[in-house]
C-alpha positions in Angstrom: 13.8 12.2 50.5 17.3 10.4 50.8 18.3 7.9 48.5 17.0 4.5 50.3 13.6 6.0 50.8 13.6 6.9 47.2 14.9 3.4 46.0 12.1 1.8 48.2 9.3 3.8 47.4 10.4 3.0 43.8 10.2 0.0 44.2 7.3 -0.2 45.4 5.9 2.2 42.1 7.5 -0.5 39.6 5.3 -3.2 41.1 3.9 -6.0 38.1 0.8 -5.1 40.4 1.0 -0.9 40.5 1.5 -1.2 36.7 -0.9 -3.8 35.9 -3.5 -1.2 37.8 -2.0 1.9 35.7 -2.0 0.1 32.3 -5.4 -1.3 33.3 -6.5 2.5 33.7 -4.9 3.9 30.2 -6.6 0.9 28.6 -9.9 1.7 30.0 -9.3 5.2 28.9 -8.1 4.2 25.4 -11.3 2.0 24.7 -13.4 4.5 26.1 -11.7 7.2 23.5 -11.0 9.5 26.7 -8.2 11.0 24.4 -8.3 14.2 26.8 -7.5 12.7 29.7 -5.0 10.6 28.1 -3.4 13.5 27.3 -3.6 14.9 30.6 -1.8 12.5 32.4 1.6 12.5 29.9 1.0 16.6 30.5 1.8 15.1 34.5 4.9 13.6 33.1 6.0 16.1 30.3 8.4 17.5 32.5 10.1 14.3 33.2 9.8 12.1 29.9 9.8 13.5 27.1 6.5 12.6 25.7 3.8 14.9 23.6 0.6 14.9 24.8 -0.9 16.6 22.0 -0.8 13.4 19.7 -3.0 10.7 21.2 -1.9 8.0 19.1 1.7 8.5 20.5 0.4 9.7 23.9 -1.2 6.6 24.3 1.3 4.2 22.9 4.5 5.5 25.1 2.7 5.7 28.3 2.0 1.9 27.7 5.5 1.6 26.6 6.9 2.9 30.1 4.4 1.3 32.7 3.7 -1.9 30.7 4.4 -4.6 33.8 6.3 -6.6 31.0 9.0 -3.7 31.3 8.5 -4.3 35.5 11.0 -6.3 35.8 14.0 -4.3 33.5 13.0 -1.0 35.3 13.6 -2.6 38.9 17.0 -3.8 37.8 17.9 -0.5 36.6 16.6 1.1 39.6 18.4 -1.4 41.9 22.0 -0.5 40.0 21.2 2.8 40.7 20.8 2.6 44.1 23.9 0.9 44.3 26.2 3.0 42.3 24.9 5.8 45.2 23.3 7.2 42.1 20.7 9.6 43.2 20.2 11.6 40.0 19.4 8.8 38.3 17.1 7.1 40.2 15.2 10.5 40.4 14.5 10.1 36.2 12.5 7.1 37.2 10.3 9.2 39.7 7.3 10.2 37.0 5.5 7.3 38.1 4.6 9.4 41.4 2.9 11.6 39.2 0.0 8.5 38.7 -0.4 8.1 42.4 -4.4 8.7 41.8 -4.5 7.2 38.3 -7.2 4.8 39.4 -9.3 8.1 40.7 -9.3 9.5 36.7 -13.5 9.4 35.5 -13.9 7.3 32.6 -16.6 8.6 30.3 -18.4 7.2 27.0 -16.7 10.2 25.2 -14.5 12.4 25.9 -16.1 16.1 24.8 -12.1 17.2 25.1 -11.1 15.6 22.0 -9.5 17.6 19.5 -10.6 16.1 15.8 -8.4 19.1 14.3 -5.3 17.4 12.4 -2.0 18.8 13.5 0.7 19.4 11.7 4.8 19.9 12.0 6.1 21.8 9.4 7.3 25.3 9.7 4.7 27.6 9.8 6.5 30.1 7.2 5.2 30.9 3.6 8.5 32.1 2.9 10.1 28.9 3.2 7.4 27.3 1.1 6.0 25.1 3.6 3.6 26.3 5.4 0.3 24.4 6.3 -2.6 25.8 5.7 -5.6 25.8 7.8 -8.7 24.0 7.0 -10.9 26.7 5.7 -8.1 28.0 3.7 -7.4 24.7 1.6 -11.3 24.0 1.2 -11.5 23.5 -2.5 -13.9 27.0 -4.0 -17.1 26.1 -5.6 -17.1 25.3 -9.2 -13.1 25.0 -8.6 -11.1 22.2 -10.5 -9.9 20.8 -7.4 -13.8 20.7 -5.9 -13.3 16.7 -6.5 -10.0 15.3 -6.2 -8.2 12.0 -5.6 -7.8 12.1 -1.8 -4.3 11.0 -1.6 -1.3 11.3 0.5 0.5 13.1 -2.1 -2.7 15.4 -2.8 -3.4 16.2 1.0 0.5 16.9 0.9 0.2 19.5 -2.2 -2.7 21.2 -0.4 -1.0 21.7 2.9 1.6 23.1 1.5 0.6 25.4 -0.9 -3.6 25.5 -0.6 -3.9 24.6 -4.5 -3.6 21.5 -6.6 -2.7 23.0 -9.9 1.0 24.3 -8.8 3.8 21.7 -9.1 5.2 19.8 -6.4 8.3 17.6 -7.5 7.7 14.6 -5.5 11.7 14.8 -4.4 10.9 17.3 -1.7 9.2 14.8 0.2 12.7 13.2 0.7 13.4 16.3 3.7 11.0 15.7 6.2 11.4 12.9 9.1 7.9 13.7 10.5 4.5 13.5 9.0 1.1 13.9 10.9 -1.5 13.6 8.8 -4.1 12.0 10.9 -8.3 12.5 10.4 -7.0 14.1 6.9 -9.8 12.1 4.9 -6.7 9.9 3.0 -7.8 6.9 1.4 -4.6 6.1 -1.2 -1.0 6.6 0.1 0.2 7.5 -3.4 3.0 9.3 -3.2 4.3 8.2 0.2 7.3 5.9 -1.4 9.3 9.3 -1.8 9.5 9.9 2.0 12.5 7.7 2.3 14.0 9.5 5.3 10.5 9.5 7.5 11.2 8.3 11.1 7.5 9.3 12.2 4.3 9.0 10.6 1.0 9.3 12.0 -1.8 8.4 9.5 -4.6 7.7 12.2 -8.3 8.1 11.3 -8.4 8.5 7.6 -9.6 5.9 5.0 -6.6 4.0 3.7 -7.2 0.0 2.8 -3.8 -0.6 1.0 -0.4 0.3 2.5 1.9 -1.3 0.0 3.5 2.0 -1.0 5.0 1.7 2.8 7.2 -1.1 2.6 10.5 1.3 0.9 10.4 3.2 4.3 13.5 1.3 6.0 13.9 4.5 8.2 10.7 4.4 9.9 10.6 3.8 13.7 7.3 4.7 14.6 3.7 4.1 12.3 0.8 5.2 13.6 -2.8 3.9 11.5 -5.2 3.1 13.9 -8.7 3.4 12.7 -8.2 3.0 9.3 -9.8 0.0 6.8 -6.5 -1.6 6.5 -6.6 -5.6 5.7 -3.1 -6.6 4.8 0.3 -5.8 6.7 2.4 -7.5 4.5 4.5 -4.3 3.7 5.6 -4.0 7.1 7.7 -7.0 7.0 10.7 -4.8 5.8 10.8 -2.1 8.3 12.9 -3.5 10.6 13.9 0.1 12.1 10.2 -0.3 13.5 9.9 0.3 17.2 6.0 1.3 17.8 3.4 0.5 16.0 -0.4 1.0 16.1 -2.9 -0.9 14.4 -6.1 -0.8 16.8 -9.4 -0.6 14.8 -8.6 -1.9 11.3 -9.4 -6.0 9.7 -6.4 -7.1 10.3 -6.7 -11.4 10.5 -2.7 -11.5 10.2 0.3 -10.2 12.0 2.9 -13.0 11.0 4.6 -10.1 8.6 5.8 -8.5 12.1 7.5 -11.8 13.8 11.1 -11.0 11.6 10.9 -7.3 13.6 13.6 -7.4 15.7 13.6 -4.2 16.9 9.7 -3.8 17.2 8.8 -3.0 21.0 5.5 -2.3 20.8 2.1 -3.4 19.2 -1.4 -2.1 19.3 -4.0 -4.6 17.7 -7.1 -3.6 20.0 -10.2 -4.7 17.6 -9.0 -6.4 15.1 -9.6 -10.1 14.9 -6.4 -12.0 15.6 -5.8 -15.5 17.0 -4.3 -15.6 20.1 -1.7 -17.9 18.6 0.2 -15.0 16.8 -0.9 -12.5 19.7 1.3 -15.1 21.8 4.4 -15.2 19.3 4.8 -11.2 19.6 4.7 -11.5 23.2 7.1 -14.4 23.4 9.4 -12.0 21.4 9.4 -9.4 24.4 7.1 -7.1 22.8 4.4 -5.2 24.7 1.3 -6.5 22.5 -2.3 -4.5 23.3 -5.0 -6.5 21.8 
């Protein structure tokens, strides 16, 4: 393929209509909690865009983020300077979206049986180091055991991943280190301890029980939140994150999103089921942000 016929066949792939048909799909997916073949399709892109299709929060949220039609429009300009800078190599890093030729042909499902509701994890995998994650059946509280009944908090969850017992100490401080945390379906209903993670770029707190995320609002670092299907009411904490780029929210009682309008760097919004007026919905969007409610 020589550069015109890839500039027009681009073109043609950064449609408002092409992506309004492959967002329409990933939403139909999404709703339909086809998480597996969510995950499938950013496997097709993986080796273009860097994307991991392990996480289906994240999955989920930067496929929207690339073929939203509200980002038509930038992508064709970019394309268009490519094409005339004779810029093949870089028109080819917009190619991935051949990989969803057939999107449209993907089976949507009531469930998906290929989702994975194991919790992942990123730290090291080395005991030596002293943080290593332990598998499920190896932090399972023994019978009779002190820590059979404990306070299921972020902090807690934290001490047991690391070192499968409650009773040895863990100096809050050392949550400072870490940029990443996945803690998703971890059964967390208090985010005590979470203030110390004050260089956290990435959090993913999907699927647990959390109601109150106050103890968020120190973590000016943070660029992407993840807390869909939680029980949380109140964003108010947000409103000092302003590092915040993505942000998912689906399935909570959220009535009120005016705490994200000061976001300036905020790019993207998930609020599907959650009972919003259409008013704020429309103040997000008139910011430029890619709102999925």
């Amino acid at each position: 393929m020589n550069l015109k016929e890839l500039y027009n066949k681009l073109n043609e792939e950064y449609s408002d209509e092409n992506l309004n048909r492959i967002t329409g799909k990933l939403i139909e997916l999404y709703k339909s909690k086809n998480y597996g073949k969510i995950r499938e399709i950013a496997n097709k892109i993986s080796k273009y865009v860097e994307i991991d299709e392990e996480k289906e929060a994240k999955c989920f949220s930067k496929l929207i983020v690339l073929y939203h039609p509200d980002k038509g429009e930038l992508h064709r300009k970019a394309i268009k300077k490519h094409y005339s800078e004779n810029n093949f190599e870089s028109l080819t890093q917009y190619s991935h979206i051949f990989q969803l030729k057939n999107i449209e042909n993907v089976t949507v499902t009531a469930i998906d049986e290929d989702i994975d509701y194991q919790p992942e994890y990123t730290w090291e995998d080395n005991k030596n180091e002293g943080y290593y994650f332990y598998d499920e059946d190896e932090i399972k509280p023994k019978e009779g055991s002190d820590t059979e009944e404990y306070e299921k908090s972020f902090y807690n969850e934290i001490k047991l991943r690391v070192y499968g017992d409650l009773t040895i100490d863990f100096p809050p401080y050392y949550l400072e280190d870490f940029e990443d945390f996945e803690l998703a379906q971890s059964g967390i209903e208090s985010l005590d301890g979470v203030e110390y993670c004050k260089h956290v770029v990435t959090f993913d707190l999907s699927n647990n029980k959390i109601t109150d995320i106050s103890e968020l609002r120190t973590l000016d670092r943070l660029k992407e939140l993840y807390i869909a299907n939680n029980q949380i009411g109140y964003i108010d904490a947000l409103s000092s994150l302003f590092e915040l780029r993505i942000l998912d929210l689906s399935n909570n009682r959220i009535d009120d999103i005016s705490p994200l309008f000061e976001l300036d760097n905020l790019e993207y919004v998930n609020i599907i089921d959650n009972p919003i007026s259409i008013s704020q919905i429309e103040k997000l969007k008139e910011k430029g942000i890619i709102v999925m409610h």
